[in-house]
N, C-alpha and C positions, 0 to 999 in steps of 0.2 A: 638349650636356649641361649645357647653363648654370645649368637650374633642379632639377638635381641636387644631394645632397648629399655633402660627400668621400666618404662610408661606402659609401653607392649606388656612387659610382663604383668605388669601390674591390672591393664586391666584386662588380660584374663580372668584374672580374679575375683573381677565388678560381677556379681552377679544384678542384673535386671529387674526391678519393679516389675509388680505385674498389679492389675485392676485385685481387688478383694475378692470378688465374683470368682476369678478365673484362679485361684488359690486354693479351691475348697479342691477335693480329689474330682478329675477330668468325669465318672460318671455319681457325680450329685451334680452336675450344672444341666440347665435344659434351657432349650432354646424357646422363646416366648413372641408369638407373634401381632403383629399387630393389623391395623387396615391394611386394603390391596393400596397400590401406590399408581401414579400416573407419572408420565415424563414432564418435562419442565417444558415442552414445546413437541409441536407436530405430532401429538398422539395418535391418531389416525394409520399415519405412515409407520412406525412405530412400533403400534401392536400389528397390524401387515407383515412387518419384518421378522418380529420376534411371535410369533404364534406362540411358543411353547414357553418362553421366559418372560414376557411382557404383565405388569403388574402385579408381580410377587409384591407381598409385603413386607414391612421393616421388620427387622428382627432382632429380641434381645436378651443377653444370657440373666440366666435366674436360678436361683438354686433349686435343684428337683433331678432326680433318679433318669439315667439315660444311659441305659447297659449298653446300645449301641457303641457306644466312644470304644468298650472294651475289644469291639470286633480287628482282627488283625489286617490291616491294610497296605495298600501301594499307592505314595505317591509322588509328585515328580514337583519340581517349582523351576523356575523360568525368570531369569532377570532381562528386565525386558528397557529399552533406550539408553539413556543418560548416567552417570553414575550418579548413585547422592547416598551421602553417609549415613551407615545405619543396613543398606540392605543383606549384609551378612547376620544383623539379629533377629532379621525376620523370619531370615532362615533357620536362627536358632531357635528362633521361639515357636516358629514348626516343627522342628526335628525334634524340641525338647519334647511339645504336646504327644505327637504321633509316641513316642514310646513310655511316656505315662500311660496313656490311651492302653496299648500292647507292646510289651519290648521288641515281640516279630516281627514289628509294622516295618516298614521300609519307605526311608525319601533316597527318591535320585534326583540328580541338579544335571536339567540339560544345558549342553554348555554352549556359550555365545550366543545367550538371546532364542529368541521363538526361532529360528535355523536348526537349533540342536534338537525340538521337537520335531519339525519337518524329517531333520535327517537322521533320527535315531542315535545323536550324540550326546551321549551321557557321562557319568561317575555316580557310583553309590555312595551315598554320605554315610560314613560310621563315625562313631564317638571321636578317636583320633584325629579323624579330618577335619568334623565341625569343632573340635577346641581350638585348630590352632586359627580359628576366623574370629571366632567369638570379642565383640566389644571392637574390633577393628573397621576400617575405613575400607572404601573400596567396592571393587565387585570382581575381584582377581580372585574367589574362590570356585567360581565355575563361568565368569563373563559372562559380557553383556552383548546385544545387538539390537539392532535396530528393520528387523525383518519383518515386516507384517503378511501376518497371516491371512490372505484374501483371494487367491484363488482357486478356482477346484482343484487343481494338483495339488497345492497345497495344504487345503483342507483334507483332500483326500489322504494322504501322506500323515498330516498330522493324527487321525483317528484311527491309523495303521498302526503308529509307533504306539499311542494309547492300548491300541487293542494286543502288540507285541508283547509291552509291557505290562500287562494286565493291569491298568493306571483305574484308583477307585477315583480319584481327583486330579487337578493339574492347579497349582496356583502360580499365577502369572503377578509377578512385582515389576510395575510403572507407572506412567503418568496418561494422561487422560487419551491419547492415541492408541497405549495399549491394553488399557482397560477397557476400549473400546472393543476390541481384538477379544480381550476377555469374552465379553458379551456374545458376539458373535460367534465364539470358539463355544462355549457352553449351550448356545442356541443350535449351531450344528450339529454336535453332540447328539443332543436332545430327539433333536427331525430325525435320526437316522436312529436312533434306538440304540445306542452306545451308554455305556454302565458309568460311563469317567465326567465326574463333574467338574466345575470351571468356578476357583473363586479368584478374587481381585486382591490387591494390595495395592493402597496409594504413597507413589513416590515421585518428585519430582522436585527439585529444589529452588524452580522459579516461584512456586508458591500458587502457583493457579490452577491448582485443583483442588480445588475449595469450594464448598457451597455450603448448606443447614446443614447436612449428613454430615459433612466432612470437614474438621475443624482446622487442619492442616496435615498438610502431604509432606512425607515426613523428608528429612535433610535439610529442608528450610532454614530449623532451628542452628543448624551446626554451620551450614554455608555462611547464613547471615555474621553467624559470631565471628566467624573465621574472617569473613572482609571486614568486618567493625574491627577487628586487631590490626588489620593491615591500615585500614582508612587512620584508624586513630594514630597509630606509629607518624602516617606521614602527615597528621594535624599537626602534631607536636613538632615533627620536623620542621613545619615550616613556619608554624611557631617563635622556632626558634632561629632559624636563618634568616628569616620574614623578608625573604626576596624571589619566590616562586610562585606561581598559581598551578597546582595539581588537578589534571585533568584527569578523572577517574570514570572507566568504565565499568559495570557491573553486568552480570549474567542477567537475563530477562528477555527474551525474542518477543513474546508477545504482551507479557503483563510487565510491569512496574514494582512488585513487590518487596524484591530484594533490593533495589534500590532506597525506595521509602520505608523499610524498615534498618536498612543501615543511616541512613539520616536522623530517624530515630533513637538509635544508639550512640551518633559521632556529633549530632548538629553542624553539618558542615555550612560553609556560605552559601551556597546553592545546589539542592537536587533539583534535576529535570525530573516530573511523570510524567511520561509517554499519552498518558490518558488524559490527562490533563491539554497536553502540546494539540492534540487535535480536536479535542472538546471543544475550544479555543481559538481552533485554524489558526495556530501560528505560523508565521512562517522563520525560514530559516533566520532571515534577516529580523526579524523579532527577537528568535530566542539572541542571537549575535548579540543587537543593541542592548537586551535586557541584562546580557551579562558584563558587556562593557561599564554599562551604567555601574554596577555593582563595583568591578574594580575600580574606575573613575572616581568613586564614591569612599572606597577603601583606602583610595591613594591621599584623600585628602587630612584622611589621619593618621597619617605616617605607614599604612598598612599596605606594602603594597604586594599583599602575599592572600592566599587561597586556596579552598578545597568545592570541587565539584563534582557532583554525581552524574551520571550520564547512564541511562536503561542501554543495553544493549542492543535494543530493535528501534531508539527515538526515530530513527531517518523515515521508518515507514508511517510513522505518524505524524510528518509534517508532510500538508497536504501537496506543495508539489514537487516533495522529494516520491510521496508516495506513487503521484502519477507518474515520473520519470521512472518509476519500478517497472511500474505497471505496463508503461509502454515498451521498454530497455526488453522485459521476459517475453512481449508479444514478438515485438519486432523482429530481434537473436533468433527466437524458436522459427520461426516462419522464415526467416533467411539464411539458417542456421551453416549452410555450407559457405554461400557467400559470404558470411561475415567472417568466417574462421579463416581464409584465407587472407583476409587480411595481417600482416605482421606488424605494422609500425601504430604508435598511438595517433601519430598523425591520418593517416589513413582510415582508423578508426573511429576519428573525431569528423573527418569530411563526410565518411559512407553517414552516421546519428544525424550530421547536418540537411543532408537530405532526404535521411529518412525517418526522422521526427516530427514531433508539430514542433511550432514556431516556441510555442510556453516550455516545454519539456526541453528542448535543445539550449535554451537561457538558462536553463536550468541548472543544464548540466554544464554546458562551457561556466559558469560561474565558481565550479568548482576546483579546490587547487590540481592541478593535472596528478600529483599519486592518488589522491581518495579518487578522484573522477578514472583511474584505470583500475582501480579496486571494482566499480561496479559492473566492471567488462570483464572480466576472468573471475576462473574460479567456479563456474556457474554448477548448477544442480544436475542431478539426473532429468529432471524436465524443463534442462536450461534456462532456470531463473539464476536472478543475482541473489548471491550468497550472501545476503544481507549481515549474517554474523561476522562476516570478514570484513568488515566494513569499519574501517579504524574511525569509529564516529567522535573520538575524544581529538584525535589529530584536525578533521575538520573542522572542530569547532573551534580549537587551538587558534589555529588556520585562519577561520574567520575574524574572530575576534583578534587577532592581532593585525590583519589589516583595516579592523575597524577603528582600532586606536589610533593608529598609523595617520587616520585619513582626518583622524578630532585633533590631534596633533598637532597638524599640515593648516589646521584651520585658526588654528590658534587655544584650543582647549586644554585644559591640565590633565593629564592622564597618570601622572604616576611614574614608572615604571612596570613593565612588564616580560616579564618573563616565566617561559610555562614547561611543565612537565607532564607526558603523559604515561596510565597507565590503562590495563586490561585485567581485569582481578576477574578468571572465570576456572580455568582446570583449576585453582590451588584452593577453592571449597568443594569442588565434588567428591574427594574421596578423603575426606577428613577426617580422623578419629571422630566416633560420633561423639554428641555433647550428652552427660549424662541422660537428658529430658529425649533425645532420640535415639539411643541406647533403649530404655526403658517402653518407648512410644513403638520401634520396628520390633522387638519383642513380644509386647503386647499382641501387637500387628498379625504377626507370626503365629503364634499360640491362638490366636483368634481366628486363626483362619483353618488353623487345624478340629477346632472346636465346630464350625459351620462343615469342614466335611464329616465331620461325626455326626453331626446332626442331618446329616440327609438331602442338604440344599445345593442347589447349584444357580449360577447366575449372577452370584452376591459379592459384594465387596466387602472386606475383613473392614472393620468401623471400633474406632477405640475414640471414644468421647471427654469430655469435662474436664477436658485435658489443663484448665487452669488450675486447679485443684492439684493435692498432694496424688500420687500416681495410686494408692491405697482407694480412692474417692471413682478413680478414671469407671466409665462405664463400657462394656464391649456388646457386639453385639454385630447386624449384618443388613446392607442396604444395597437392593435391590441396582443394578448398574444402568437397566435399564430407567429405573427414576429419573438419571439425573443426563439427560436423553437428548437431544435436539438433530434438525436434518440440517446441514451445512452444503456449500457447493464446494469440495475438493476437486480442482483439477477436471472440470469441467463435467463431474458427474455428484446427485445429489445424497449424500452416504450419511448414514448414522452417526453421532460422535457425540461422545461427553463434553460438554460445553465448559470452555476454558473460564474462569473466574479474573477478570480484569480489575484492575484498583478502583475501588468506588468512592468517587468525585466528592459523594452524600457520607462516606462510608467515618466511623469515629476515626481511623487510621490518619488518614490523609488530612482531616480535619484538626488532628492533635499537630499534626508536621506543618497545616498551611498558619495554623492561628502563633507559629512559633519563628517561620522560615524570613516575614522581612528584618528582625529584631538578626537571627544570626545572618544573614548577608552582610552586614555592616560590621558586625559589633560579633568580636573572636568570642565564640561559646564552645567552643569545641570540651566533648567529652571523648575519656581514653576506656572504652570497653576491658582493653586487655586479652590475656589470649584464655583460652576457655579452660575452667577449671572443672575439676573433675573429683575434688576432693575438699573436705571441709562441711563450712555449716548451709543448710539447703540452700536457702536463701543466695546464697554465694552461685553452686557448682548444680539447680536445679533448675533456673530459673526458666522460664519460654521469653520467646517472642515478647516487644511489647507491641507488635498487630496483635495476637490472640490476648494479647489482655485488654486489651483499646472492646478489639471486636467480641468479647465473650464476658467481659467483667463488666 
């Protein structure tokens, strides 16, 4: 361990919380069920799809005699999309379960995402390999990918390598795309008479995979801490130089959460939610003036410094930055040779001039020409604009300083101004987890091995009451199919677990709006610190304050 660090070593050492429940010996626990369940939309379509998994009911452990657990087993786990801290103890808290269960059991970890079950690439996890992951950040113990499982070749391939490996289970660790994948992987299973069951694990660190079931998806807790150490370092900074305005981006494509829960923690002058911006039909020039007013307003008491949050996806939620998306991916895709040949920005600004509508091309010549050639390179594999590449804290920068520029010119006091931007997004995903996601992927893990003992397939490992001391937590298993809706992806209409957006009504946002004009004007910034991991609970255990807003 020489080229380790004390911290590393150290938590090695941390052994994990686990629920009360799941403490007693793996066969005294039994699985307790409850009603059948429905989806949250388009039932119909639904149970159609899913014949053989559709309406399983909720399910929860309980103490009671279940000699099954002691059966020796095979099974495989799968990291599946984005990285977020914690998913190496899900794995440990499966690997631990399986050999309480029987020491013969066997986990393999296929590697690089759902690819490595397609392609039959794997490693066998033994004791040596999973220590030296345990308590660490990451998903560099067998990678991740972002391959979805959807076509017949691939299905068929997938239920090959299953049937190779004699797999009694497969648990798949992600976020609501591939617990989606989950569903369907256990459904197909099913229709073809295959032995190998399919459960979930939720991970995703934008925080919108959340619903009743599901109290939060785990990394959340660690990312969030991780940017409140960074935001609050440069509150203080500027604090103290108090001649900057910090323009801070945060992770979130489609939901707002990590933002409005780091504002939570930091009180900075101003967060943008995304949900909010189009609840709203803001538009760009709104949010622009709204934030000018703010510094304008700060300069007048000598403050001419600041902190701002910016969601990672706001652009698609301003109504006609969204329509410029919308028409920029139709357009590209449908001319897609023609436009490539284009090389200069010039040329690619005349070809959008006529081949725009008149509102959309305003749109977009308004923008400073580098953000406006961000939205032209870069594109997707079904040639859309890569919206995460979209330096939306520069644009805004951007704007608002030729908005001052122009109050200025008129005769208005503005302050001074000068800005700094950031992007706070790889440096939460693979963070040493926070003890509360340490203890929560664990639980996860061991929960999930506990539902294939128990004989189920289709379900999602559920570790609950998570506000509570982790002794109180309750675990137990919920149907994936429940939490169900039909979407249009890519112009066909597909199953998917419906993302949970920031709720306008919800206490979260309502604790941040009843608090947000008071710090715009007037410096409240708090310094979270960087996350501890030792000491009294209160300190190194804490959660979210969403889950305490939303569960307490």
């Amino acid at each position: 361990m020489a080229n380790l660090s004390a911290l590393q070593i150290a938590r090695y050492e941390y052994n994990p919380k686990l629920p009360s429940v799941l403490r007693n010996n793996p066969d005294e626990v039994v699985l307790e069920f409850g009603k059948a369940t429905e989806a949250v939309a388009d039932q119909a379509e639904l149970k159609e799809l899913f014949k053989n998994t559709y309406g399983k009911p909720e399910a929860l452990f309980v103490k009671g005699k279940n000699p099954d657990v002691k059966k020796e087993i095979r099974v495989g786990v799968i990291l599946s999309g984005g990285q977020a801290p914690g998913g190496h103890n899900v794995i440990a808290g499966l690997y631990d379960g399986i050999k309480a269960g029987n020491k013969k059991s066997t986990l393999i970890g296929f590697k690089n995402g759902p690819s490595g079950l397609i392609e039959n690439d794997f490693v066998e996890i033994d004791d040596k390999f999973m220590d030296a992951y345990r308590n660490t950040g990451g998903f560099d113990m067998i990678g991740s990918g972002r391959t979805k499982i959807e076509t017949p070749e691939q299905y068929a391939a997938s239920m090959a390598t299953a049937e190779k490996q004699n797999l009694d289970a497969i648990v798949i660790v992600g976020g609501d795309d591939s617990n989606t994948n989950a569903a369907l992987l256990a459904e197909t299973f099913l229709a073809n008479g295959k032995k190998t069951r399919v459960i979930g694990c939720p991970k995703t660190i934008d925080g919108d995979l959340k619903n009743e079931q599901i109290e939060t998806s785990f990394g959340f807790d660690t990312a969030c801490k991780t940017y409140s150490e960074l935001i609050g370092n440069i509150e203080r900074d500027a604090n103290s130089a108090k001649k900057y305005w910090h323009f801070i981006k945060l992770m979130g494509r489609s939901a707002s959460h990590i933002a409005l829960e780091c504002a939570l923690q930091t009180q900075p002058n101003i967060c943008l939610i995304s949900e909010e911006v189009e609840a709203k039909k803001m538009t760009l020039k709104q949010i622009t003036n709204d934030i000018a007013d703010a510094i304008a307003k700060r300069a007048e008491n000598k403050e001419n410094f600041g902190v701002i949050l910016i969601p990672e996806g706001l652009v698609e939620f301003i109504p006609e930055m969204k329509s410029l998306i919308a028409e920029l991916n139709d357009k590209m895709a449908q001319n897609e040779a023609e436009f490539n040949k284009l090389e200069t920005f010039a040329d690619k600004n005349a070809w959008l001039k006529a081949n725009l509508t008149a509102s959309s091309y305003e749109t977009f010549s308004a923008l400073p020409e580098g953000i406006a050639a961000q939205f032209l390179a870069d594109r997707d594999p079904h040639g859309n604009v890569q919206v995460s590449r979209i330096e939306t804290e520069k644009l805004l920068a951007t704007m608002v300083e030729r908005e001052l520029k122009v109050r200025k010119e008129n005769g208005k006091y503005c302050g001074k101004f000068s800005s700094y931007t950031h992007f706070f997004g790889y440096e939460g995903r693979c963070a040493f987890p926070s003890n509360f996601d340490a203890d929560y992927c664990y639980s996860l893990g061991y929960t999930a091995f506990m539902l294939i003992a128990s004989g189920v397939t289709g379900y999602l490992s559920s570790v609950r009451n998570l506000t509570k001391p982790a002794d109180k937590w309750t675990a137990g298993g919920i149907p994936l199919t429940m939490m169900m809706n039909m979407e249009q992806r890519h112009g066909t209409k597909k199953p998917v677990i419906r993302k949970a957006l920031v709720e306008l009504d919800g206490k979260p946002f309502k604790e941040f709006a009843s608090h947000r004009d008071e710090w715009k004007i007037k410096t409240s910034y708090t310094f979270p610190g960087a996350i501890q991991y030792f000491g009294p609970s209160e300190v190194c255990d804490q959660t979210t304050k969403t889950i305490k807003l939303e569960r307490e």
